[in-house]
C-alpha positions, 0 to 999 in steps of 0.5 A, spaced: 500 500 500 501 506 497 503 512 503 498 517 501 503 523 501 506 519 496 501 517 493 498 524 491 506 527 489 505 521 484 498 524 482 500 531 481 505 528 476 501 525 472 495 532 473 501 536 471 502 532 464 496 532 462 495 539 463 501 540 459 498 536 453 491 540 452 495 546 450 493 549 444 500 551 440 498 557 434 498 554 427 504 555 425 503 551 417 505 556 411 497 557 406 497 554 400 496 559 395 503 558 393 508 553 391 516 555 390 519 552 383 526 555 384 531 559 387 536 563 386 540 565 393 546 569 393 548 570 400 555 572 404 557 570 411 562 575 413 565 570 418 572 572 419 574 575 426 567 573 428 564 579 424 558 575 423 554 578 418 550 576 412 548 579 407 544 576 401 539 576 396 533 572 393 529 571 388 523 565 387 520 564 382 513 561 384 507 557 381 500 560 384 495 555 386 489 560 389 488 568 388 492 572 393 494 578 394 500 576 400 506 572 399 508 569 406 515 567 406 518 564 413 524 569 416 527 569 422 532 574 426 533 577 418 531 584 416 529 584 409 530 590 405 523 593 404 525 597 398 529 592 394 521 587 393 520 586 387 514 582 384 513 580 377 509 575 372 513 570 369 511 568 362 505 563 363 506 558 358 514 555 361 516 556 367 523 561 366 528 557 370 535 561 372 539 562 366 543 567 368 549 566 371 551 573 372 554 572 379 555 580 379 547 582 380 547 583 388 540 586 388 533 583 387 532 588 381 538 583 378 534 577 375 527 582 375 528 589 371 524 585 364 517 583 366 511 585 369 511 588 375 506 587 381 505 593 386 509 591 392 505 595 399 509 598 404 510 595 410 513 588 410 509 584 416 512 580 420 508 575 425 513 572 431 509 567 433 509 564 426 516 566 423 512 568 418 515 575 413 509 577 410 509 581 404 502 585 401 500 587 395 496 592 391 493 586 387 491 580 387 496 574 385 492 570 379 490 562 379 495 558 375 500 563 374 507 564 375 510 570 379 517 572 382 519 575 388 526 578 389 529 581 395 535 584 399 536 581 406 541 583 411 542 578 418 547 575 423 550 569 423 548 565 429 552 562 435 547 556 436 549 551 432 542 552 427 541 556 422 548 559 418 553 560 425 559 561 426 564 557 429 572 558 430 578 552 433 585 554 434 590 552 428 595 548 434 601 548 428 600 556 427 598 558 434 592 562 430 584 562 431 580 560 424 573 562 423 568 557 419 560 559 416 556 552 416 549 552 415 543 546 419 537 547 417 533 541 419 528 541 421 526 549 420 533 554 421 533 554 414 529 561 415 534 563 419 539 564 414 535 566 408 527 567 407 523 561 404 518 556 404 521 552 409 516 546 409 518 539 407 513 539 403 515 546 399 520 542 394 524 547 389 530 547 385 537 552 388 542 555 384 546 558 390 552 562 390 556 564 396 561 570 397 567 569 400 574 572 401 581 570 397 583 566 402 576 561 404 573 555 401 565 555 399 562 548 398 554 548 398 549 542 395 552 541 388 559 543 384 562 550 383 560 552 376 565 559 376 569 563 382 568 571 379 571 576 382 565 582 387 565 588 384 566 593 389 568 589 394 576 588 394 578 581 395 573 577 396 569 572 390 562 569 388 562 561 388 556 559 383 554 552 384 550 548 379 543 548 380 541 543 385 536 537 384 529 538 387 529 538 395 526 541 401 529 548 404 532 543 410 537 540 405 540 546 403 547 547 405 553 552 405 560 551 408 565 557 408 572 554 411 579 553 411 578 546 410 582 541 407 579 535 403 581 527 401 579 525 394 576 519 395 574 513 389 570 516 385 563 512 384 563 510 377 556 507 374 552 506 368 546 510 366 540 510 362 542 515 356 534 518 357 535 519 364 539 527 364 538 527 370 542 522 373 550 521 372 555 517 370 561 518 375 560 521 383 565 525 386 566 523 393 571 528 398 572 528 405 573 535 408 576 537 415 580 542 419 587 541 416 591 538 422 585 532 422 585 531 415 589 524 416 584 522 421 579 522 414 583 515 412 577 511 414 572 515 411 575 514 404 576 507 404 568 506 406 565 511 403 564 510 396 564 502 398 557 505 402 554 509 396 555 502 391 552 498 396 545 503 397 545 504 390 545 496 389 540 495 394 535 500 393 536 500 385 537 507 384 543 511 382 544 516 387 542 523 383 548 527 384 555 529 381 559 529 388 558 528 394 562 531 400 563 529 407 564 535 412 567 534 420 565 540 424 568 541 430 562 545 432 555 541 431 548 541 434 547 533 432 552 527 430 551 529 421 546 532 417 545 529 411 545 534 407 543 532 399 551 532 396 554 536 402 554 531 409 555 535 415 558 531 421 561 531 429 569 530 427 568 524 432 563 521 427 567 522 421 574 523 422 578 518 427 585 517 428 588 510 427 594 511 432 588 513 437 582 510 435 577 505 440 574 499 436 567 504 438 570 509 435 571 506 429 565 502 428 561 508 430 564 513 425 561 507 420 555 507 423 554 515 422 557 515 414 552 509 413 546 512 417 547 519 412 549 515 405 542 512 406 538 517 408 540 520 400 534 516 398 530 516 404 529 523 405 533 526 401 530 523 393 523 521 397 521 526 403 515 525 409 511 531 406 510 534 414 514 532 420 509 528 423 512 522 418 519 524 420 520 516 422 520 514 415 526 518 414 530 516 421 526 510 422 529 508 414 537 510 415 537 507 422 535 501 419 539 501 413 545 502 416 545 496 418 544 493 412 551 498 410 556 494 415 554 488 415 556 488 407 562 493 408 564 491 414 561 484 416 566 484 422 563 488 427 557 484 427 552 490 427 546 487 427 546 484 433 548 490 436 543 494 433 538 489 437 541 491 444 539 498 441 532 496 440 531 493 448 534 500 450 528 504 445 522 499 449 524 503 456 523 509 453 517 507 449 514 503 456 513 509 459 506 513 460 508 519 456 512 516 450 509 517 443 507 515 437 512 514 432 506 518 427 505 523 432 502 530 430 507 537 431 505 543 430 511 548 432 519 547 430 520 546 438 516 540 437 519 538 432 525 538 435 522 533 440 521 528 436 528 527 434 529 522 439 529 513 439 522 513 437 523 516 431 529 513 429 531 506 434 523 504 434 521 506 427 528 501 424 526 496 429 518 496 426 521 496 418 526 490 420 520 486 423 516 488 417 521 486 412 521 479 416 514 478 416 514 480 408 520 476 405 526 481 403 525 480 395 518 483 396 521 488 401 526 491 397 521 490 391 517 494 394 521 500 396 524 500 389 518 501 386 515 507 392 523 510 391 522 511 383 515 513 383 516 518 388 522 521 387 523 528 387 517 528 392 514 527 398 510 522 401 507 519 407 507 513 410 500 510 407 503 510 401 509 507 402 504 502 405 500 502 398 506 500 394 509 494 399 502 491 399 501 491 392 507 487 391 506 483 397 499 481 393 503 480 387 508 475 391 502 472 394 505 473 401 499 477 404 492 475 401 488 480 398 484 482 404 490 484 408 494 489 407 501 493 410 497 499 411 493 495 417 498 491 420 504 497 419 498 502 423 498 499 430 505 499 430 506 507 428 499 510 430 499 508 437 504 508 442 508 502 446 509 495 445 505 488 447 507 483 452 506 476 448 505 472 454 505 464 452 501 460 457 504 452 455 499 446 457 504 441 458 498 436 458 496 437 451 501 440 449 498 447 446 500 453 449 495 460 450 498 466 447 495 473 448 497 480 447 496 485 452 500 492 453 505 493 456 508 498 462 512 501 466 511 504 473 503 502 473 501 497 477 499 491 474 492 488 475 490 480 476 485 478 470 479 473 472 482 469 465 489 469 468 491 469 475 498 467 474 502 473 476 507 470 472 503 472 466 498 478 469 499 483 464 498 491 465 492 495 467 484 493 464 482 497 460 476 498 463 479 501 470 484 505 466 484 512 462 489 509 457 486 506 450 485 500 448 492 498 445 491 492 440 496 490 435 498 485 429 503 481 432 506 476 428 509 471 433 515 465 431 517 459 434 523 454 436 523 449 442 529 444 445 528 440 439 528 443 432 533 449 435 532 453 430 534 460 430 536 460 423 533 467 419 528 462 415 525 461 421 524 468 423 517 469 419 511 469 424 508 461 425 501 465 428 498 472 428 496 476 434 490 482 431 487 487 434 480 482 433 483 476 436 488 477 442 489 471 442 491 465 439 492 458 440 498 452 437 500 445 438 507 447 440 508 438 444 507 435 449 513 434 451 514 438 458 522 437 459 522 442 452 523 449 452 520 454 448 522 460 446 518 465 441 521 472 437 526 468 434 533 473 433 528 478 436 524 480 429 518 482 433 518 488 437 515 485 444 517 483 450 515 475 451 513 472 458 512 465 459 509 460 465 513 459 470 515 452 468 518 454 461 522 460 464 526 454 468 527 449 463 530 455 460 534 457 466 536 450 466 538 450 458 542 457 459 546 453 465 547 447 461 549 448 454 547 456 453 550 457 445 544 453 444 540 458 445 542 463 439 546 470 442 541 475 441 535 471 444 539 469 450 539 478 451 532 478 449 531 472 455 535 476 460 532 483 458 525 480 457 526 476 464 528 484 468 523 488 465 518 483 467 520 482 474 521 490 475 513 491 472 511 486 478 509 481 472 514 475 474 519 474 480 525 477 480 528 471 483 525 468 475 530 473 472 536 472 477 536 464 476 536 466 469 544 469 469 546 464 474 550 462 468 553 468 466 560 467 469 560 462 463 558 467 457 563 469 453 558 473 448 558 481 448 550 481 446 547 478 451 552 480 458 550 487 455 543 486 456 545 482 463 549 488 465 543 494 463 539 490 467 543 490 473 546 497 473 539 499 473 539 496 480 545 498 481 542 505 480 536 505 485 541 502 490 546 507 489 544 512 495 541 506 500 546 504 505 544 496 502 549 499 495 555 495 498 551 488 497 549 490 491 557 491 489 558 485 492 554 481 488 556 483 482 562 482 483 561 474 483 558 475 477 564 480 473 570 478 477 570 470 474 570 473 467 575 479 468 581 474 471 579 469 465 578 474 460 585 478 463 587 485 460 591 483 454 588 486 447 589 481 442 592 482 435 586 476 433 580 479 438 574 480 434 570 487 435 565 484 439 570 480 443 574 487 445 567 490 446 566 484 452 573 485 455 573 492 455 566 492 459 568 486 464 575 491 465 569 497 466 565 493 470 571 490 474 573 498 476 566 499 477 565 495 482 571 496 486 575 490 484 582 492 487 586 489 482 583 492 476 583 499 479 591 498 481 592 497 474 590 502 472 593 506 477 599 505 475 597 505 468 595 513 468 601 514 473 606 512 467 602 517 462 603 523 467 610 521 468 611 521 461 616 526 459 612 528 453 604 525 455 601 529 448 605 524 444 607 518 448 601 515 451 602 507 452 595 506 455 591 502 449 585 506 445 580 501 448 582 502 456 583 509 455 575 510 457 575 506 463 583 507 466 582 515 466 575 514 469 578 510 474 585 513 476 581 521 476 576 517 480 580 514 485 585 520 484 585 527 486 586 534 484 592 533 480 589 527 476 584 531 475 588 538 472 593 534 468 586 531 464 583 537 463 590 540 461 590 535 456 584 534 452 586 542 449 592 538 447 588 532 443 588 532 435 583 526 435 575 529 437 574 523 440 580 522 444 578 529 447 571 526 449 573 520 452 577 525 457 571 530 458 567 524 460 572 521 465 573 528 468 566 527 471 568 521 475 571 524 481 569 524 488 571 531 490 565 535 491 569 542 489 571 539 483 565 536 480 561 543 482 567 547 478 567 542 472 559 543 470 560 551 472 565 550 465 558 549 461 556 555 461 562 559 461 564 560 454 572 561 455 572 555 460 573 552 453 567 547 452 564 548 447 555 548 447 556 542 443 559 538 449 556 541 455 550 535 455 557 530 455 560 534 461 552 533 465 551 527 463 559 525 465 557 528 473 551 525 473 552 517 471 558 518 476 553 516 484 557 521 487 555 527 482 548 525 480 545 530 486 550 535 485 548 535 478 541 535 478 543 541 483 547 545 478 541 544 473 535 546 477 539 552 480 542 554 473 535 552 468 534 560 465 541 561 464 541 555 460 535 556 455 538 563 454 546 560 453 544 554 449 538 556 446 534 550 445 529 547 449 530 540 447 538 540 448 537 543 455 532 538 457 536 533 455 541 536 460 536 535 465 534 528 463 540 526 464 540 528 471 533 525 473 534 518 469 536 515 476 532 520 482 527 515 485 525 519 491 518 523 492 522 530 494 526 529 488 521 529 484 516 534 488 524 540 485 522 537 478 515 539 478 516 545 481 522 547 476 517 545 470 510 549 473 516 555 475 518 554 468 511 553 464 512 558 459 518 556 456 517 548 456 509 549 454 513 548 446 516 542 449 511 538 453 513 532 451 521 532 454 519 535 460 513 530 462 519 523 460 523 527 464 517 526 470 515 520 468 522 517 468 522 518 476 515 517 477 516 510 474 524 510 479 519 511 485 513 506 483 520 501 482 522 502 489 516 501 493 515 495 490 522 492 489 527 494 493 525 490 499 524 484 495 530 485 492 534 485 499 531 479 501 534 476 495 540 479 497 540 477 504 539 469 501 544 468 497 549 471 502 550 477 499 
């Protein structure tokens, strides 16, 4: 029983969300009266010594659906040049596309002085709210007809990491600052930097020219056509660049820099001579900082190697003449997959082969691959409003893996990426988690759902759809939709509409099923089911039924079943929730067939919203196991009886390799979440990793360890954490001695992410040894005469032997590690320090390190400030300080930041692991003291209670039962 104190804080955190959720944002949707064709854009960023300026001028020509007298355009923080607006009717019989390549025309009146001209009335309007610039007529557009507008314009260069902003690094050979201009447009800061129709939907044309000085470099979406010297201007120069295929605003992008390039293979192909719009060779280079530029190594090798690979698998040449690859020292997000100018984190593209962790070098492939497959699928076909965002993400996280499991088979990604798809269903358990189809209105809520339902749920519903449809009728499918609706938009019912009609083609779904009602309840409705599998070990058929599942509600015992080991959450009819019902498709293996080959991943029944259950003859014999989801296809938790969960403990102890990696993960994590839902014993989930002292997969330890350091968590300010530590470290100690500490010439990458994780653990969890050699390891780095160049601790160490030495270490350790992450070349080797300078033990220093955050000279860029708060708090002596840090600094960080999702991401960061009433009472009185600045951001603010909501239900019912566990085994 629930105290009543407790009790009503829980409830006012779920009043506070639903409130939040009834708010009315304004419509901030462009009329439709017109449709953008082409434009022609000269813009100048004067980026040097952090001048900051821009000036530029546009001209759009543009097709009128509706009368009019208005030409709304999205503008925000520029001023456009009421004087220079000009209007003109073009000839209605063709469309008169930019032929002029007279880069020298700066004004508006350049392109115009010809034709027609419409009265332009003064003042241009603007509308905050809607980020609208507003210009009126004296008449009215006329339907059917095409028209241009030109204009000058004048703003600043942003310093928030969107729009077209600025950035400088130091030149460490030259002791010099450099200064660089890059654009980010997705989802909606293309109107920072010129104005235009920034809608996805609102395709067009470009011709882009960029003004630059003597001694910059320009590159923007297509090749450089001609450089010309600017009139009146002295020293500096147009770049004009190709007209661009048509794409969205947000695709558009302009680079101004130093920056020196690796040309890559280029990529050769043969082409239908009636198709002009594609090419015969694409150009691929590599672009960085200069003293990174040997760190492209990587990047070049794979790049073009990706591209063939995704032209092969979607059929369907990439459209483009080149492709550059940019590592930013400054950048909001990982990459940007800019259509022919992809913009990267340098620790997503660059890697130094001297200093490079096996991490490292798999994700900086995993980024390449993610941004190459999104020039299909974003990029030649685009969601036509933001809500479908997921069939842009969804589809490049899939793809990915598809990419390096063919380039670089040796990482063995897809069972990494399964690992990714347990992490999405914590999220996605939540109360407060969202459809991956999910309505958004304001560019803040845009923002929001950037996040792993968009990316991490929509790849892991795309692998199940490709399973329950067969590869052939898949990819078939996905070509057709590609090459209809290239240079479109589209929405995810036709997708829906194209993988049908060929699934009914190839008889795999019969004429009165199709993809579209299948595919609906995994994309309209939030969460996922439990698929509890109920055997009769007499008859030998099992009970299967689906029912939601939940994290932090208190499960309720159904007069069908009683056993709690199978009790589902919540009915419906004493619930406010919907009546969530999926189809589900379930496959099978037992003891005897043992086949967890990907043949038999395809679905043995169907589980639809009209029949929740289902029953099947699995045999009588009641010393076979069962499992189902087999590799993990389907995305749901599956719960068993209880005499099936010990056949399998007892399978696990016997002979785990049986049993296939990814579906002894899916067993541990299943039996975890299960257990901390209330729904089966914890003592169920514990005999199940008795035999994790013999595992020597990466896959299924991951899992193991995701559960465990969960509890880890909620023990960590509760005077029973030191048992919890020993416990784990009977569990990791056997392991690490047999593993050792040695790095092998032959390891595997999956076999060196297992050692590093056991070492990681060891240290973590107190282990003396492992924490005096590395010690000793760090101690012979600051000895060294030159540590820059002489670091004798192994790329794939570095992370936990820095934690550990500065954890167990003082304010020198501390000091030499910041000192030296100014000195680094590689930008994940300065990551790897910025997150291990969080794991002190020193009050003062972590107080000290965060306020570095918010200080621009401290040397942290914004770019790193979430890494910094995370590092604080993942360490359990920082968490509260951290939390502390956040509540007291809240406004100042909106204001230096500059976004509302990041910093509630900084705050998340902070409160994943808060499990008490009065923490969460400081939340919801941050969020209701902070209401007008979070109410564009409801979403992130009300994961954030729920998150500590579902800690605190997670306390009341398991810590008890959890230390008498403890208590019987000895610990």
């Amino acid at each position: 029983m629930m105290p009543l104190n407790k009790g009503l804080c829980l409830l006012a955190a779920v009043l506070f969300i639903v409130k939040g959720e009834g708010k009315v944002l304004p419509d901030i949707r462009l009329p439709k009266s017109i449709v953008p064709e082409h434009y022609f854009i000269g813009i100048v960023p004067d980026i040097h010594q952090n001048n900051n300026a821009i000036e530029g001028f546009v001209h759009l020509d543009f097709f009128v659906q509706t009368p009019t007298d208005r030409i709304v355009m999205h503008a925000v923080n520029l001023t456009l040049t009421e004087d220079s607006v000009l209007v003109n009717l073009l000839p209605s019989k063709t469309m008169e596309m930019m032929r002029e390549n007279d880069v020298s025309k700066t004004s508006s009146s350049g392109l115009s002085e010809k034709l027609k001209m419409l009265k332009v009335l003064r003042p241009i309007s603007y509308d905050a709210d809607k980020e609208f610039a507003i210009i009126h007529l004296g008449s009215k557009l006329e339907e059917n007809q095409r028209y241009r507008v030109s204009l000058n314009y004048s703003g600043m260069l942003a310093r928030n990491l969107k729009g077209f902003y600025g950035s400088e690094y130091l030149d460490k050979k030259s002791e010099t600052k450099r200064w660089l201009g890059v654009t980010q447009f997705e989802p909606t800061s293309a109107r920072l930097a010129f104005p235009c129709l920034d809608e996805p939907a609102m395709k067009a044309t470009f011709t882009i020219s960029i003004g630059r000085r003597s001694n910059y470099t320009s590159l923007s979406n297509m090749p450089l056509v001609k450089t010309e010297p600017m009139p009146n201007k002295e020293g500096w120069f147009w770049d004009l660049y190709e007209k661009s295929v048509p794409m969205s605003t947000y695709l558009v992008a302009c680079l101004v820099s130093e920056f020196a390039f690796r040309t890559a293979r280029p990529v050769i192909r043969q082409v239908d001579g009636n198709d002009q719009s594609m090419h015969n060779v694409t150009e691929v280079r590599i672009w960085a900082r200069s003293e990174a530029i040997e760190q492209a190594d990587r990047a070049v090798q794979v790049t073009s190697d990706m591209l063939e690979f995704l032209e092969q698998y979607f059929q369907v040449p990439f459209p483009l003449p080149k492709v550059d690859l940019v590592g930013l020292p400054d950048f909001s997000s990982g990459a940007m997959e800019n259509w022919g100018l992809i913009t990267y984190r340098e620790t997503t593209l660059l890697v130094n082969p001297k200093s490079a962790a096996v991490r490292d070098e798999m994700n900086v492939e995993r980024v390449i691959a993610h941004e190459l497959a999104h020039q299909w699928f974003g990029n030649l076909v685009t969601m036509a409003w933001w809500n479908d965002l997921w069939l842009n993400e969804g589809f490049a996280t899939y793809v990915q893996r598809l990419v390096l499991d063919n380039v670089s088979p040796k990482y063995q990604y897809g069972s990494l990426q399964a690992l990714d798809f347990l992490s999405v269903m914590d999220a996605d358990g939540l109360e407060s988690s969202h459809a991956i189809s999910v309505d958004v209105a304001h560019p803040t809520q845009i923002t929001e759902i950037f996040d792993a339902i968009s990316y991490t749920k929509g790849a892991a519903i795309i692998r199940m759809m490709n399973d329950f449809l067969g590869e052939a009728t898949f990819r078939e499918g996905i070509k057709n939709y590609l090459n209809e609706k290239k240079y479109q938009n589209a929405r995810q019912d036709e997708l829906w509409q194209f993988l049908s009609e060929q699934a009914h083609r190839d008889s795999v779904l019969p004429l009165s099923l199709d993809v579209k009602t299948i595919m609906d309840t995994w994309t309209l409705q939030m969460g996922f089911p439990l698929v509890t599998v109920q055997r009769n070990y007499t008859d030998g058929n099992a009970y299967i039924q689906q029912k939601r599942f939940l994290r932090g509600v208190k499960p309720a015992i159904t007069k069908e079943n009683k056993s709690s080991s199978l009790t589902n959450f919540v009915e419906e009819k004493n619930s406010r929730l919907p009546n969530y019902r999926w189809w589900v498709p379930v496959s099978f293996t037992d003891s005897v067939a043992q086949n967890f080959s990907q043949s038999n991943t395809r679905p043995a029944i169907w589980l639809t919203p009209n029949e929740l259950s289902a029953t099947k003859f699995i045999g009588k014999n009641e010393d076979s196991w069962v499992i189902a989801n087999i590799l993990a296809t389907g995305y749901y938790r599956v719960n068993y009886d209880e005499r099936n969960w010990k056949l399998l403990g007892l399978q696990l102890k016997t002979d785990h390799q049986v049993i296939h990696p990814i579906n002894r993960a899916y067993l541990i994590d299943d039996s975890f979440a299960l257990a901390a839902a209330e729904i089966l014993p914890y003592t169920t989930a514990f005999s199940l990793i008795e035999y994790l002292p013999d595992e020597n997969h990466h896959v299924p330890w991951s899992s193991a360890l995701r559960a465990l350091n969960y509890i880890g968590r909620m023990f960590s300010y509760t005077k029973d954490h030191g048992r919890y530590k020993d416990f784990m470290r009977s569990l990791v100690v056997p392991v690490y001695t047999r593993l050792g500490t040695e790095f092998r010439s032959d390891d595997s990458p999956l076999t060196k992410l297992f050692r590093i994780s056991m070492i990681t653990q060891a240290c973590s969890q107190e282990f003396r040894p492992c924490i005096r050699n590395a010690q000793l390891l760090f101690d012979e780095w600051m000895d060294s005469p030159d540590p820059i160049h002489n670091n004798k601790i192994i790329p794939d160490l570095r992370s936990s032997t820095y934690c550990t030495a500065i954890k167990y270490g003082g304010q020198m350790e501390w000091d030499f590690a910041w000192g030296m992450s100014f000195n680094m070349t590689s930008a994940q080797d300065r990551d790897v320090i910025l997150s291990a300078l969080g794991c002190s033990r020193d009050p003062w220093i972590l107080i000290r390190y965060l306020s570095f955050v918010l200080d621009p000279k401290s040397g942290i860029r914004k770019q790193d400030g979430r890494r910094v708060i995370s590092a604080v708090a993942s360490n359990p002596g920082g968490r509260r300080i951290a939390f502390q840090f956040m509540l007291k600094h809240f406004e100042e960080m909106f204001s230096y930041i500059g976004n509302p999702v990041r910093v509630l991401q900084m705050l998340s960061s902070t409160t994943s692991s808060l499990n008490t009433q009065e923490e969460l009472v400081k939340i919801q009185n941050l969020m209701e003291s902070n209401a007008m600045l979070l109410q564009k951001a409801q979403t992130s603010a009300n994961n954030i209670q729920s998150v500590v909501t579902a800690n605190i239900k997670w306390m009341d019912n398991n810590f008890e039962n959890l230390n008498q566990w403890f208590t019987s085994k000895g610990f």
